[in-house]
C-alpha positions in Angstrom: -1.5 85.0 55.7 1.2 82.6 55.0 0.4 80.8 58.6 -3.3 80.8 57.5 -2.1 79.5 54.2 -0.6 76.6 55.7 -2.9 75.3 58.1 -5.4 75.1 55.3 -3.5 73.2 53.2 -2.5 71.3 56.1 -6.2 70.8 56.7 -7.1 69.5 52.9 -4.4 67.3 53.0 -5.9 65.5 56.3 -9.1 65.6 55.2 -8.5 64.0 51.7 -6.5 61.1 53.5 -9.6 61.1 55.3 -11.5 60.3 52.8 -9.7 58.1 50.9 -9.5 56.2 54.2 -13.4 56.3 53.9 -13.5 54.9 50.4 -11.2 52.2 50.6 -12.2 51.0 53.5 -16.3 51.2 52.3 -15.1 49.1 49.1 -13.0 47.1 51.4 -16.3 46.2 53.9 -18.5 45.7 50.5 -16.0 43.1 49.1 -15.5 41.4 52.1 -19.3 41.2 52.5 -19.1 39.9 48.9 -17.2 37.3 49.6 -19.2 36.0 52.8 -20.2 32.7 53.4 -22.2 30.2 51.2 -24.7 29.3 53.4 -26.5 26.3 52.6 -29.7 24.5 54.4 -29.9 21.0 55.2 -33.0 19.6 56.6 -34.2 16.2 57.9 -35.8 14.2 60.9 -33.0 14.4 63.8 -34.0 11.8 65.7 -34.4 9.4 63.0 -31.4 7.3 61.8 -31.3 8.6 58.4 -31.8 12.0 59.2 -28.7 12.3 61.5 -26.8 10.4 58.5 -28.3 13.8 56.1 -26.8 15.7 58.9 -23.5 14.0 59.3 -22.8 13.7 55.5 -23.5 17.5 55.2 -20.7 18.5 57.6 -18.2 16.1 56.5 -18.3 17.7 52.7 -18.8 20.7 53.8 -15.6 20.7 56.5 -13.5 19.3 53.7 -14.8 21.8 51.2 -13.9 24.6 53.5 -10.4 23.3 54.7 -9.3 23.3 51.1 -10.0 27.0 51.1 -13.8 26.7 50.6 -16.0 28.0 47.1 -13.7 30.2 45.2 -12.3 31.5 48.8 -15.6 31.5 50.2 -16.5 29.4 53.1 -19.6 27.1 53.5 -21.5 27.5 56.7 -24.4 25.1 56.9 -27.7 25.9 58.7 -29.8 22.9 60.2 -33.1 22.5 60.6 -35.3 19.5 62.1 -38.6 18.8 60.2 -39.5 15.8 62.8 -41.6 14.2 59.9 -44.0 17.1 59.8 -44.6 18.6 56.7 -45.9 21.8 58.1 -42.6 22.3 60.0 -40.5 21.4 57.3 -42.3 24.5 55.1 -42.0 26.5 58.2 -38.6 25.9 58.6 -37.8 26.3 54.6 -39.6 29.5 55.0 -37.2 30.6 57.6 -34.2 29.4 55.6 -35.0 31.5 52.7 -36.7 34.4 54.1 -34.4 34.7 57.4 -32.0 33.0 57.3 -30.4 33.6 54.0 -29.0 30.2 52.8 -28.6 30.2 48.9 -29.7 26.3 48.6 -31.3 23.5 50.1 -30.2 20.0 50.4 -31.6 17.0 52.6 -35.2 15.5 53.4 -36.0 12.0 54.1 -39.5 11.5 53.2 -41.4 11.9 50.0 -44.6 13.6 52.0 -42.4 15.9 53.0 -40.4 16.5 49.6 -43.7 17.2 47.9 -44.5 19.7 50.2 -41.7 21.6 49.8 -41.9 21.7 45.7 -43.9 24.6 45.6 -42.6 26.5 48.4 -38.9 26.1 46.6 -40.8 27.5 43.2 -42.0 30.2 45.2 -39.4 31.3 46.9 -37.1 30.5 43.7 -34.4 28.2 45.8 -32.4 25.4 44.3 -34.1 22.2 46.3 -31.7 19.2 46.7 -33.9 16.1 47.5 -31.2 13.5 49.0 -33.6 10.7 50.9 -36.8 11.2 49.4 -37.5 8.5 46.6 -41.5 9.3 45.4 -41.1 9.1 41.4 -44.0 12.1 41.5 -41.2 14.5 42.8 -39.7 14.1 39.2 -43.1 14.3 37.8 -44.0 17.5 39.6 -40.8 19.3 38.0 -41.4 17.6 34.5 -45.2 19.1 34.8 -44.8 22.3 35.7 -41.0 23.0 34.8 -41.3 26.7 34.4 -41.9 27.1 38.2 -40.4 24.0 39.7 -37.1 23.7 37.9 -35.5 24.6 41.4 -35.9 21.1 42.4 -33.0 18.5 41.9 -33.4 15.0 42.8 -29.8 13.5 43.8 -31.6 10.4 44.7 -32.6 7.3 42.3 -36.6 7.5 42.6 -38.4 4.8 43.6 -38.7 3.3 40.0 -35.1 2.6 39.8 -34.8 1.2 42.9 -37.0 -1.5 42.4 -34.9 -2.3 39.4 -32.0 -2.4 41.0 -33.3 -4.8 43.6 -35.3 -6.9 40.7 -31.6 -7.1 39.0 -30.2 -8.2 42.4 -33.0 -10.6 43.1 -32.8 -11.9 39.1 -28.6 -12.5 39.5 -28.5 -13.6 43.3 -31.8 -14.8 44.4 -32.5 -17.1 41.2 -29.4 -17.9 39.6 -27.4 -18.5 43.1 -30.4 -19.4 45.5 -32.6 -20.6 43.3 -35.5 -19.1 44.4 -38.5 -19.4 42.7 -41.6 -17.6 44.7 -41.6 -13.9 46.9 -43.8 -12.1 49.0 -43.5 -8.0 48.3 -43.3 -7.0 51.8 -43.6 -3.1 52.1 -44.9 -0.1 54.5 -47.4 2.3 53.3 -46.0 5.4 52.0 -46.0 7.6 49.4 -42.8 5.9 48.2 -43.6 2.7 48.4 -46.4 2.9 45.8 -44.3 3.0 42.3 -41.8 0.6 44.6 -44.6 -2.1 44.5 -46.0 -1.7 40.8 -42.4 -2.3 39.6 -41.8 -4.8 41.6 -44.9 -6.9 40.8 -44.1 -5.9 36.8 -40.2 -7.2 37.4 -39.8 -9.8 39.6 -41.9 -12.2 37.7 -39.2 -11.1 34.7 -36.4 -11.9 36.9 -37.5 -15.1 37.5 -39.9 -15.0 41.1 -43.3 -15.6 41.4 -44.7 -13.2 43.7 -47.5 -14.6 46.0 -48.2 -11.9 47.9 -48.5 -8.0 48.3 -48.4 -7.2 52.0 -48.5 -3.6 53.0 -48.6 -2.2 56.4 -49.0 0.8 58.4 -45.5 2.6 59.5 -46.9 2.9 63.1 -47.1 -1.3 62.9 -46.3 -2.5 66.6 -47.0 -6.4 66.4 -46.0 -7.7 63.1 -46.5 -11.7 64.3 -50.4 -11.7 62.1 -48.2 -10.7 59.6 -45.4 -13.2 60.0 -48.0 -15.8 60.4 -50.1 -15.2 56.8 -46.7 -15.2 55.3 -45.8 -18.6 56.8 -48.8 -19.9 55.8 -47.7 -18.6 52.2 -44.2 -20.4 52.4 -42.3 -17.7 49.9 -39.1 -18.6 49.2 -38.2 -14.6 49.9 -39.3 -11.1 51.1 -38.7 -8.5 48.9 -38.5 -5.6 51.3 -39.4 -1.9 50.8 -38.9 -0.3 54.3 -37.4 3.0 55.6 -39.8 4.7 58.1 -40.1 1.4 60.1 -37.1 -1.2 59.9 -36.1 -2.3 63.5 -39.4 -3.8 64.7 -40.1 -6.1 61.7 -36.2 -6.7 61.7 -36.0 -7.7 65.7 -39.8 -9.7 65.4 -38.6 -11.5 61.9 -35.4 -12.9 64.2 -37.6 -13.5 67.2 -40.5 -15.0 65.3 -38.1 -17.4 63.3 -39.5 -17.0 60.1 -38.2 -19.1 57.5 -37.9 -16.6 54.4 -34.9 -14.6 53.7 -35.6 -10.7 54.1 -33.9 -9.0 51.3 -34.6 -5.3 49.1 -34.8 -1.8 49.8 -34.3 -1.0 53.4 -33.6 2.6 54.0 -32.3 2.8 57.6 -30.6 -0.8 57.0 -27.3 0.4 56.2 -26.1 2.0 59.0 -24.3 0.9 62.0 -26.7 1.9 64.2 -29.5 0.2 62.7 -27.5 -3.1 63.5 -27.0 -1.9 66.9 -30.9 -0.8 67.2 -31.9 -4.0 66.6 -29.3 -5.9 68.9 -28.1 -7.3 66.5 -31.6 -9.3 64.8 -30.6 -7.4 61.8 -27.8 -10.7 61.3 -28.6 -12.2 57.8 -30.8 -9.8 56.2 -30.2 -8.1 52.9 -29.9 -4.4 52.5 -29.9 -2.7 49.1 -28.4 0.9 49.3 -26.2 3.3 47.7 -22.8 1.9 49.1 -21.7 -0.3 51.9 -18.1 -1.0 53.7 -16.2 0.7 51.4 -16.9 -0.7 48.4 -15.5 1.0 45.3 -19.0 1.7 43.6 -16.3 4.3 42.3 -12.6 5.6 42.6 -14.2 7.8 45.5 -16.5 5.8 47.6 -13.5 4.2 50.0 -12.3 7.1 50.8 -15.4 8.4 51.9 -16.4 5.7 53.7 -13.4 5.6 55.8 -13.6 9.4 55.9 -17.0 9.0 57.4 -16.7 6.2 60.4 -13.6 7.8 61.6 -15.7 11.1 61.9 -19.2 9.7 63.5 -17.8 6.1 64.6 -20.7 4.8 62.2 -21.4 3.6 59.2 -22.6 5.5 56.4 -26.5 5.5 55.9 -28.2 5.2 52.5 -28.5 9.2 52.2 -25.3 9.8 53.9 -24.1 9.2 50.2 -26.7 11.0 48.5 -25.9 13.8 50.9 -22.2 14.0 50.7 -22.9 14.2 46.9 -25.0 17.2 46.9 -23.4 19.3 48.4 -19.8 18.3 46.4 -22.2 19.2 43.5 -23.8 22.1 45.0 -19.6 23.2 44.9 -19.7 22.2 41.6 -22.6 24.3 40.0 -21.6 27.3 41.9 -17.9 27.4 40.4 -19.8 27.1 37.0 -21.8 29.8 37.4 -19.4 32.6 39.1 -21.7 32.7 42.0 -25.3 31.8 43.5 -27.7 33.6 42.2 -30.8 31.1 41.9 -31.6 31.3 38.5 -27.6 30.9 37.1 -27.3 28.1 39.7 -30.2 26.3 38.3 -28.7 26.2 34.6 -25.6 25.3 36.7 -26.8 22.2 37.6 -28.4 21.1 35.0 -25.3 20.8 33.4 -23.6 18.6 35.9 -21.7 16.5 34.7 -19.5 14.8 37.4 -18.7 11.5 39.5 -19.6 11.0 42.8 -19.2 8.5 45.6 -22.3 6.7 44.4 -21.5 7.0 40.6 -21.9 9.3 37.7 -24.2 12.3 38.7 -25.6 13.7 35.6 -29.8 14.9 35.7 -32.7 14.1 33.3 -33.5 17.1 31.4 -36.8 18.6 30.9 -38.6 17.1 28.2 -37.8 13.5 30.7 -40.1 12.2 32.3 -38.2 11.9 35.7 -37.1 15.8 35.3 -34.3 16.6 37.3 -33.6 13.2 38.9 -30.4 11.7 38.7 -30.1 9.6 35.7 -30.3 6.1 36.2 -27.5 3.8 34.6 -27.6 0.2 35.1 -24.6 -1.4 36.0 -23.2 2.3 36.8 -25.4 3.8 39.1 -27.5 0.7 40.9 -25.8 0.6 44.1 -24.6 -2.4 46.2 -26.6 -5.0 47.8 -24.9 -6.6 51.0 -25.6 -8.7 53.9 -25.5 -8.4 57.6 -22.4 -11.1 58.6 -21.1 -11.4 62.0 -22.2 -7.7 62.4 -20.4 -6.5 59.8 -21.7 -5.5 56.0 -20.5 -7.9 53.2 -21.6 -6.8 50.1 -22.5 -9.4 47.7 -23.9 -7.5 44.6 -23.1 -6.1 41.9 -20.1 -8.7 41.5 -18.0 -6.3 40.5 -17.7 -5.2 44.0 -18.5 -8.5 45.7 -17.0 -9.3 48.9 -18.5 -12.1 49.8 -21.7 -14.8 49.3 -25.2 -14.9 50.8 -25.2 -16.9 54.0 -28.3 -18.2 55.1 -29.9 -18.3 58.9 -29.9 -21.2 60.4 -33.6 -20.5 60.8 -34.1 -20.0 57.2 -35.1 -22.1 54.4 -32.6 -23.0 51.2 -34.2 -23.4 48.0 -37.3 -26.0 47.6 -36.2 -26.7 44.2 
């Protein structure tokens, strides 16, 4: 009996190591799933300029997030996905995201039409949206007007309002008081972000001091822009006042090749990257290019540092919504510290607290009794951007003057002032 004895208590004792082995490592396995990635969604056009700069801008804060140990020791792992300017595939592939794939957030998308299409698909599905390229002011106005069910939509991108004031501001400080220029031509493609881009311009630029002569709008599939180029010379504006980001090479290359004798100068979304330059073969020499930053200017204390961060990475300059990009998810970071974790709803009053500086200024949204809910809020002098100038292949920036680096040089085929 005392042999009997032993192997059962030899047998308990093995079998209660057992299970402790069991339970530790079961709450071992549940921790470590836990503390899994962050996985976040990023989508955009890929074979469009400022869709790989959505992409680019993505990994770059998301490999320095994660070689500094990550979200509270938990990694970001990004998941891609190409909407190829469809609107279908981009629900399709939000759908996935969500429904499949897991991620917790979305950031990205370049076009409003395809912003706007996502809204209620992120209400649905209860996902924070991150709108970094997309500029349509009814984005904002779709989240002020039904802010119950779309308050997971964020817009880390001034709306199409603002940047019309920024470039009437530039046109008002640089374009008059410099150049003196009296009379403009709106010159913009038809899109959906275009349209609140035009009314402000034709209520501000007479305010900043140019007549505008002209509204010219044309398809984004435009192939031969010389009718175009011809009613404007006809015209004789002292300026264009651009508002292009689908299209941008071709009226760029057949502006140079056609000579015409006005200064192109505004919004111009794929403008700002190296490989826009390069696109064009370099017909993008003189023209003006309002974005978010530009060769490293210190827009703030963090801009140079990403900018240099970024070309040594890509071996290109920064787009427009590289910046925007690079910001959300650095804020996505943000929120999710504040609210111990990413559940949707927590993340969401998360960051509509934000309260933080970025590389393209203060990031702080409108709340929802705005009327541009959820958008970044616009502060002049603060969070305008830079204007800058093709020179010698290289970007000078040459407003705000704060962060100046240089003056406007004209083309040798363009007109100074007639004044």
């Amino acid at each position: 009996m005392k042999i009997r004895n032993h192997h059962i208590r030899w047998f308990l004792a093995i079998a209660g190591v057992a299970v402790i082995g069991i339970v530790t490592w079961g709450w071992s396995a549940g921790t470590s799933m836990a503390a899994g990635p962050i996985k976040i969604g990023v989508i955009a056009p890929a074979a469009h300029i400022d869709g790989r700069a959505i992409f680019q801008a993505a990994q770059l804060a998301a490999d320095e997030i994660n070689a500094k140990g990550g979200i509270d020791g938990r990694l970001i792992k990004l998941y891609t996905y190409d909407d190829q300017f469809q609107a279908a595939d981009a629900v399709r592939a939000f759908q996935r995201a969500v429904q499949q794939d897991g991620v917790v957030a979305m950031t990205g998308v370049f076009t409003s039409e395809v912003a706007l299409a996502l809204e209620p698909w992120a209400a649905r599905l209860k996902t924070p949206l991150i709108i970094t390229g997309a500029a349509s002011t009814e984005i904002d106005h779709n989240v002020h007007n039904h802010y119950q069910a779309y308050r997971y939509i964020f817009h880390e991108f001034a709306n199409s309002k603002f940047i019309a004031d920024a470039a009437c501001d530039f046109a008002h400080d640089i374009l008059v008081k410099d150049l003196h220029y009296k009379t403009a031509d709106i010159f913009s493609e038809s899109a959906a972000w275009t349209i609140p881009v035009d009314k402000e311009y034709e209520k501000r630029l007479p305010e900043a001091g140019l007549k505008v002569l002209d509204k010219i709008n044309f398809a984004v599939n435009t192939e031969d822009f010389s009718p175009i180029y011809s009613k404007i010379e006809k015209e004789k504006p002292d300026v264009l006042i651009t508002a292009i980001a689908h299209v941008g090479v071709k009226p760029v290359v057949q502006w140079r090749q056609q000579q015409v004798p006005m200064l192109l100068a505004g919004a111009n979304g794929q403008g700002g990257s190296t490989a826009f330059y390069k696109a064009t073969d370099g017909a993008a020499e003189g023209v003006i290019v309002g974005t978010t930053g530009a060769n490293g200017a210190a827009v703030t204390e963090k801009t140079p540092a990403f900018f240099k961060a970024y070309v040594k990475k890509f071996a290109e300059d920064p787009a427009y919504d590289s910046y925007t990009e690079y910001d959300a998810i650095y804020t996505l970071k943000d929120a999710i510290v504040r609210a111990k974790g990413t559940p949707a709803d927590k993340l969401v009053s998360a960051l509509e607290k934000t309260n933080m500086v970025g590389v393209t200024g203060p990031i702080r949204f409108y709340g929802p009794k705005a009327e541009y809910t959820h958008d970044i809020v616009y502060e002049p002098g603060k969070t305008v951007g830079v204007y800058f100038q093709w020179q010698h292949g290289k970007q000078v920036v040459v407003w705000p003057n704060s962060v100046a680096q240089g003056k406007i040089q004209l083309p040798s085929f363009v007109m100074a002032s007639k004044s």
